[in-house]
N, C-alpha and C positions, 0 to 999 in steps of 0.2 A: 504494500500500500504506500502511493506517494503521498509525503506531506505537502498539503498546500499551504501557501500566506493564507494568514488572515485578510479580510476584505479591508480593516485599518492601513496594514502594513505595506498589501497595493497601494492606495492611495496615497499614501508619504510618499511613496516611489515615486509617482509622477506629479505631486504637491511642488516639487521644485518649478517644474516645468512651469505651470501654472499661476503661481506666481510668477515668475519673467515675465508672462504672457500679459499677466493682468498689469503687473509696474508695467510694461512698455504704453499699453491700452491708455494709461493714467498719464502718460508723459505727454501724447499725442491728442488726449483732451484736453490739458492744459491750454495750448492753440488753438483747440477750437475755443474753448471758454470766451479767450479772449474778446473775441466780437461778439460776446452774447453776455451771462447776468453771470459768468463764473470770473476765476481767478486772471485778473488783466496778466500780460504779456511783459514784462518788462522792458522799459524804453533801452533802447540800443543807447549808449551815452554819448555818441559826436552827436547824434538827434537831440538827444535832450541837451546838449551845448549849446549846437548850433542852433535848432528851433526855440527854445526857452529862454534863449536870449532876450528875445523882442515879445513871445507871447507863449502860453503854456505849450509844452510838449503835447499837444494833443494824442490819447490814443490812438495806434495805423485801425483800430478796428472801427476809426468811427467814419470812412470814407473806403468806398471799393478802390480795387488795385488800379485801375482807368483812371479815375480821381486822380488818386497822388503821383500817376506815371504826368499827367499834366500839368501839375502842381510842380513835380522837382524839376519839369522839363521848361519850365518857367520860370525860375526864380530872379531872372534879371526883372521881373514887373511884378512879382508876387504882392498881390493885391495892395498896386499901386507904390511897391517897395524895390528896391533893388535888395534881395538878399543872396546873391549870387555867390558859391561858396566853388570851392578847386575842386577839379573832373574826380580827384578819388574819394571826396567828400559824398559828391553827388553820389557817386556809384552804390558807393555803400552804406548810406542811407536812404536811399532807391528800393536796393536790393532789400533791406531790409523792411521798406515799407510793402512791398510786394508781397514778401513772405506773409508779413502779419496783417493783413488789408483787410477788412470787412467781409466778409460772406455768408451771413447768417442773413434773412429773409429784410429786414429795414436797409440794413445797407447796400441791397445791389445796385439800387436805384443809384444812380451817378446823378448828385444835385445840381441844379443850374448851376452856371460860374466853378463846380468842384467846391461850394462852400459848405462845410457844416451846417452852418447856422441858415441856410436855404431850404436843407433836405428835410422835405417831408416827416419823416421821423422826428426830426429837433421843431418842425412847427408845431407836429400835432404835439408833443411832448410841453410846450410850452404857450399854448394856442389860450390860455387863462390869464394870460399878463397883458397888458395893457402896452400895445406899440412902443407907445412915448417913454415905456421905461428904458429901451434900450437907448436914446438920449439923455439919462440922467448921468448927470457928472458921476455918481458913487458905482455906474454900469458899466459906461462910455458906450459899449456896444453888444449885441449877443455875442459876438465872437470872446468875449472878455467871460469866461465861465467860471473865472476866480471869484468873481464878484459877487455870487451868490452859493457857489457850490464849495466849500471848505474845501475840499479835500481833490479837486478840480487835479489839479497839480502833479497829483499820487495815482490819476486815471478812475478815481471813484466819484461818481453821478449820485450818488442814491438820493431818494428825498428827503431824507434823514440827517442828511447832514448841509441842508441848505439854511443857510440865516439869510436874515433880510438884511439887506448893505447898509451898513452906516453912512448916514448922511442922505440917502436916498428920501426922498418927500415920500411923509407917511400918507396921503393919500393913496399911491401906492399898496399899502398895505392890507386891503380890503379882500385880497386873493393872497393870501398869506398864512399861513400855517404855522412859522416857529413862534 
């Protein structure tokens, strides 16, 4: 009579395996998350130099890959700026927006002009404010997402963590939550 494994001791045997399986599975939704409600991406850091200089490092998931191939393939006019940086800057913060660019179902939409603050998704998302706020000094503009969202900077949006701008005219404040 041959002895068999136990049905336990099968299973550790190939438990190794399975794990790799499921850590790789985990590594590869991390990039998905990105452009959706999970763990952001972290900003490639000549991006966060280069672009944070002048305005937040914007998340790459919050514009499709089309967008930002116009956007870096622009930047002697970027919206209305010269911020035109050296051929291996560009490349490789290209590349890297490529990689991590939007593709979950709001973002394929490619927004007029390639702006954020145009797309569909940031309208409906903010379509309870009142135009004129994005004129107030403590706003300056939508594209300005410090101004309201704390944590804007770090690539987190949630509602939770929005205050209302100081200095901002409390009329204003009537669609206001914090």
């Amino acid at each position: 009579m041959q002895n068999r494994p136990l049905a336990p001791v099968q299973y550790a045997r190939t438990a190794p395996k399975w794990i790799a399986i499921l850590a790789l599975a985990g590594l590869s939704l991390g990039s998905a998350w990105a452009d959706s409600k999970g763990p952001m991406v972290p900003p490639l850091p000549k991006y966060q130099a280069e672009c944070a200089a002048c305005h937040i490092a914007y998340p790459a998931g919050m514009l499709p890959a089309a967008s930002w191939k116009r956007v870096m393939g622009s930047l002697d006019t970027h919206y209305g700026t010269d911020a035109s940086l050296d051929e291996a800057s560009v490349r490789e913060i290209s590349q890297w927006l490529q990689v991590n660019a939007g593709t979950y179902k709001r973002v394929r939409e490619e927004p007029p002009q390639d702006r954020i603050s145009t797309s569909a998704w940031f309208v409906r998302k903010h379509d309870e404010l009142d135009p004129a706020i994005w004129k107030q000094a403590a706003v300056k503009s939508a594209a300005n997402c410090i101004a309201c969202h704390t944590r804007a900077d770090k690539g987190s949006f949630s509602e939770r963590e929005i205050t209302f701008p100081k200095g901002l005219d409390a009329r204003f404040r009537r669609n206001w939550s914090d």
